[in-house]
C-alpha positions as CSV (number, residue, x, y, z in Angstrom):
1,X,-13.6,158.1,67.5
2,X,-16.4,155.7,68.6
3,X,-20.0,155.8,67.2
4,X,-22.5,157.7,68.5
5,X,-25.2,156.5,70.7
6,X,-28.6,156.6,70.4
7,X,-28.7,159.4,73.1
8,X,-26.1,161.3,71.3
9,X,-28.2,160.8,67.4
10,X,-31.2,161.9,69.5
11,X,-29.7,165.2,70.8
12,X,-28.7,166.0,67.4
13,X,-31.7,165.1,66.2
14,X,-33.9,167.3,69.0
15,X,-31.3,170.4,67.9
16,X,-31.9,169.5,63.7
17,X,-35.3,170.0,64.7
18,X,-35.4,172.8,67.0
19,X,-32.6,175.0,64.3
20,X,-35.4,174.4,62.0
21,X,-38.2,175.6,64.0
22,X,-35.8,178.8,65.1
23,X,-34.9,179.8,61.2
24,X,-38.9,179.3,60.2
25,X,-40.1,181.6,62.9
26,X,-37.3,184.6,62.3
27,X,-37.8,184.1,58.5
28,X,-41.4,183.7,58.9
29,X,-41.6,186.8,61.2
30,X,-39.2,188.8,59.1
31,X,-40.5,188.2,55.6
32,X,-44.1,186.3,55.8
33,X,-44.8,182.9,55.5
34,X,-46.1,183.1,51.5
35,X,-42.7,185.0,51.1
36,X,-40.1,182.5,52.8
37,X,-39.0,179.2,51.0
38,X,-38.1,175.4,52.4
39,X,-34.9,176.3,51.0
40,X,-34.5,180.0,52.8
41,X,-35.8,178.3,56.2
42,X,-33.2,175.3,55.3
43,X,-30.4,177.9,54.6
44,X,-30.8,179.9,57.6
45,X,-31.1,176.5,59.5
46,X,-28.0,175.2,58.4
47,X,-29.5,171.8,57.2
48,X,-29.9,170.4,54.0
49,X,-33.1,170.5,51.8
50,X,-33.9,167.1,52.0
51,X,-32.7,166.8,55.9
52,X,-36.0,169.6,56.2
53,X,-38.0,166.9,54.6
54,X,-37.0,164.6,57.3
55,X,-38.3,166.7,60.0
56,X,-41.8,168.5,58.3
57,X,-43.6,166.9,55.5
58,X,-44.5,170.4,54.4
59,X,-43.8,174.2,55.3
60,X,-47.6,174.1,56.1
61,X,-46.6,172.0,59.1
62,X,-43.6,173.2,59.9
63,X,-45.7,176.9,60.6
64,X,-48.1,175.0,62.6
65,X,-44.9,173.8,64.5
66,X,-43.7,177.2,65.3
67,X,-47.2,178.4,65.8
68,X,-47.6,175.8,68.5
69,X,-44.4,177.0,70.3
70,X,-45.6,180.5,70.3
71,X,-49.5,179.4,71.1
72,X,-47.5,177.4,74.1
73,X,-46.1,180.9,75.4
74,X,-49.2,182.6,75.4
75,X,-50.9,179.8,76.8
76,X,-48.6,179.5,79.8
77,X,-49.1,183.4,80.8
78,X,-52.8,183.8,80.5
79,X,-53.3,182.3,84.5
80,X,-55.9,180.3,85.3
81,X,-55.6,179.2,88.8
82,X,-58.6,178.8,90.8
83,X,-56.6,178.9,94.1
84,X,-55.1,182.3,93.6
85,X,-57.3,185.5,94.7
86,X,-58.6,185.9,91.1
87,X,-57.4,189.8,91.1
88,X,-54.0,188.6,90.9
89,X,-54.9,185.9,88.2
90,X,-55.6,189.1,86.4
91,X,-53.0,191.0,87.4
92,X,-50.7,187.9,86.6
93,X,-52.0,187.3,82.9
94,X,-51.8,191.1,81.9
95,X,-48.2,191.5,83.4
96,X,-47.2,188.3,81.8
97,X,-48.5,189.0,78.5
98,X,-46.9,192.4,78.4
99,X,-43.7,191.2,79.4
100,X,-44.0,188.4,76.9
101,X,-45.2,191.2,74.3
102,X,-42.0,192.7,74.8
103,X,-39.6,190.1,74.6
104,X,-40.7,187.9,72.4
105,X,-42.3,190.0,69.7
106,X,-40.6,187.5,66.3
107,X,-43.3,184.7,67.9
108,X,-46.1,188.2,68.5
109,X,-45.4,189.3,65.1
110,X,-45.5,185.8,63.0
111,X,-48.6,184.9,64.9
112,X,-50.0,188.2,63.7
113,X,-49.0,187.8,60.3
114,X,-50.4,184.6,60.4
115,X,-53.8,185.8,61.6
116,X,-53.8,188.1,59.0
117,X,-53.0,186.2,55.9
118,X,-55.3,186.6,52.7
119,X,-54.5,182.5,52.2
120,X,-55.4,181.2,56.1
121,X,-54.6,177.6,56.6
122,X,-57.5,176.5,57.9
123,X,-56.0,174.7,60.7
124,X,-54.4,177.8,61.7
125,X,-57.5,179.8,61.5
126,X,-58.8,177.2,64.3
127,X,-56.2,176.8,66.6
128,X,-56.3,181.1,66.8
129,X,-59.8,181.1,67.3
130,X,-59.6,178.0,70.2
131,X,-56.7,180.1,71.8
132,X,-59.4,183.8,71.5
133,X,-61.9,181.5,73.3
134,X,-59.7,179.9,75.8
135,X,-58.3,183.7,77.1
136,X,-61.8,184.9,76.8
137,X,-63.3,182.0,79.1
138,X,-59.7,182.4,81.5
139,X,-60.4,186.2,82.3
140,X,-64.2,185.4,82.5
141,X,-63.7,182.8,85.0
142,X,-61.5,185.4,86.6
143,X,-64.7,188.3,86.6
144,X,-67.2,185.9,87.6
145,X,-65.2,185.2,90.6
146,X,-65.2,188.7,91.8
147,X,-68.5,189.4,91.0
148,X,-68.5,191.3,88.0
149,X,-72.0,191.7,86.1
150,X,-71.1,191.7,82.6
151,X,-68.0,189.2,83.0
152,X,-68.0,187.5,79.6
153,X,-68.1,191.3,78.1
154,X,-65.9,192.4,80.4
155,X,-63.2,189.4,79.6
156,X,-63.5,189.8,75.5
157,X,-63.1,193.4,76.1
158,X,-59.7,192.9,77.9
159,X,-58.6,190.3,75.4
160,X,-59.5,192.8,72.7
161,X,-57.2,195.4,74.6
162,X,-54.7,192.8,74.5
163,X,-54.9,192.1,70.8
164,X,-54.7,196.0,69.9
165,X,-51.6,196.4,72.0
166,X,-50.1,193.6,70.1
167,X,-50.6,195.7,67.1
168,X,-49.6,199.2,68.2
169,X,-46.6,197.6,69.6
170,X,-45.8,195.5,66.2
171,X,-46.5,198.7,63.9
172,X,-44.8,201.7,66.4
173,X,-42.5,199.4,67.7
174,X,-40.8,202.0,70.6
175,X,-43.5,204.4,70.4
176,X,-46.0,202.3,72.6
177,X,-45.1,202.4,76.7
178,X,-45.8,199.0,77.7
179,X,-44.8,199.9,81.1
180,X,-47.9,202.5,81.1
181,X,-49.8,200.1,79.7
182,X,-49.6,197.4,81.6
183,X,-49.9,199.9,84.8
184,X,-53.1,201.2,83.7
185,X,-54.5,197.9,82.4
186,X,-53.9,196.5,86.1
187,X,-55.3,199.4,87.9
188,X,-58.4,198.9,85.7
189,X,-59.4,196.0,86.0
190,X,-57.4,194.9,89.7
């Protein structure tokens, strides 16, 4: 067998990495972030202790990892596209969210959790506020376009809609028709 290349120790490396990320956010999600150890995350990884240590300095940044990948996913379905007719911005962002609401709801819940914990890390606690601002200012770009009055209102109200819906969904799970809600939402406000 020949030794690997650096292509090859990269790949492996990329995957090390991204196992890591994938175990933190289910075990984060599942149990809390205060409740799930290096060694759980490293477990469910299927790495070592010390290879962890290799990747993350800390379990403080390996949360702000995973909250970056799920920040990222919210990110790219909140549109902001000043060529579009800015009803279907709007339509866009609430059917993207929904839909990302209901198929991604480990990353949903883990940010939730996060947003909530007694002991915020700081840094956390600003990149969710940065990411509240940047949806409000999206949609409110979004009303201002088409005219409406109150638009800043307008777009923290439908962000606050958003944010609600992200809790009914994580606490009655099948209960909550996102189909509906999503239908009404756009109606509404397209």
């Amino acid at each position: 067998m020949s030794p690997r290349t650096t292509k090859q120790f990269e790949e492996i490396r990329k995957s090390s990495k991204e196992n890591i990320l994938n175990a933190a956010l289910k075990l984060f999600s599942a149990n809390g972030y205060a409740e799930t150890s290096i060694r759980k995350i490293a477990r469910e990884a299927k790495v070592s202790d010390g290879l962890f240590y290799n990747y993350f300095k800390s379990k403080e940044e390996l949360a702000l990892g995973v909250l970056k990948g799920a920040f990222t996913s919210i990110d790219e379905v909140i549109a902001d596209n000043d060529s579009k007719d800015p009803s279907e911005n709007i339509r866009a962002s609430i059917t993207s969210f929904i839909d990302l609401l209901d198929k991604e709801r480990e990353k949903i819940r883990l940010l939730a959790q996060m947003g909530l914990h007694k002991q915020k890390i700081e840094l956390i606690n600003k990149i969710t506020v940065a990411k509240y601002e940047q949806s409000v200012a999206r949609f409110e770009k979004s009303f201002q376009r088409l005219g409406v009055k109150n638009s800043l209102t307008e777009a923290q109200f439908i962000v606050a809609i958003l944010d609600g819906l992200v809790f009914e969904t994580l606490l009655m799970d099948k209960a909550v028709n996102l189909e509906e809600m999503k239908n009404n939402l756009i109606q509404k406000y397209c």
